[in-house]
VEXNUVO-865265 format. One line per 2 residues: number of its first residue (from 1); their letters; for each residue x, y, z of C-alpha. Coordinates in nm, 2 decimals. Layout:
% residues N
NUM) A) X,Y,Z; ...
This chain:
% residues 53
1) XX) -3.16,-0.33,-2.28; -2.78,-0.26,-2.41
3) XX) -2.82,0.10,-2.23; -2.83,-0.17,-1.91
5) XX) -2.57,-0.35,-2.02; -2.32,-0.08,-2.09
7) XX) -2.41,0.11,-1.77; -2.34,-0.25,-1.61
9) XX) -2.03,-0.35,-1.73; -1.93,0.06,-1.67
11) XX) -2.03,0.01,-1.31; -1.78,-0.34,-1.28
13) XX) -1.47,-0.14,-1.49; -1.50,0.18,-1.27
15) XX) -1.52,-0.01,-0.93; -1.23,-0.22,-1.04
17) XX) -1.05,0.09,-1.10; -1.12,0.19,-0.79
19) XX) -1.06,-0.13,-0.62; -0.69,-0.11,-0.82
21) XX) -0.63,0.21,-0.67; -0.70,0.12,-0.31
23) XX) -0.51,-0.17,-0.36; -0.21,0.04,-0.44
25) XX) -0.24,0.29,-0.19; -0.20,-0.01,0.07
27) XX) 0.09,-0.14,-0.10; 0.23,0.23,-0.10
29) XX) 0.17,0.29,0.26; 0.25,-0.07,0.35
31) XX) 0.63,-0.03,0.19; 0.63,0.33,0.34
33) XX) 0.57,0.15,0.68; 0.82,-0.14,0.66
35) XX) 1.11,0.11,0.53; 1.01,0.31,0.88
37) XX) 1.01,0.03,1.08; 1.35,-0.14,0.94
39) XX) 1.53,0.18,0.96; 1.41,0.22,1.36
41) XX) 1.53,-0.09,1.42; 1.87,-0.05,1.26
43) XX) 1.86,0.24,1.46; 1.84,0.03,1.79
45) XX) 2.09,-0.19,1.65; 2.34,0.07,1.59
47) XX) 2.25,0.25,1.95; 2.32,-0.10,2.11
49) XX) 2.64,-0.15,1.90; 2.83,0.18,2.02
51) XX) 2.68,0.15,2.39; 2.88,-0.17,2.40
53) X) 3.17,0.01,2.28
């Protein structure tokens, strides 16, 4: 009966680990993605700044 119990609470600490981990992954790529997208569009804005030049 505690062999249950211990193997259960395991089981909800290891896939909350894992859930963590996921979870920071998409924050990684998500930030990764933003800084990609901002600097493209700076990029456009600068283009269109020294074509009006």
């Amino acid at each position: 009966m505690i062999f249950i119990i211990l193997l259960f609470i395991n089981n909800i600490i290891y896939s909350n680990i894992i859930l963590l981990i996921i979870h920071v992954i998409n924050i990684i790529i998500y930030n990764i993605i933003r800084v990609i997208v901002l600097s493209n569009i700076l990029d456009i804005i600068n283009n269109f700044a020294t074509l009006e030049r």
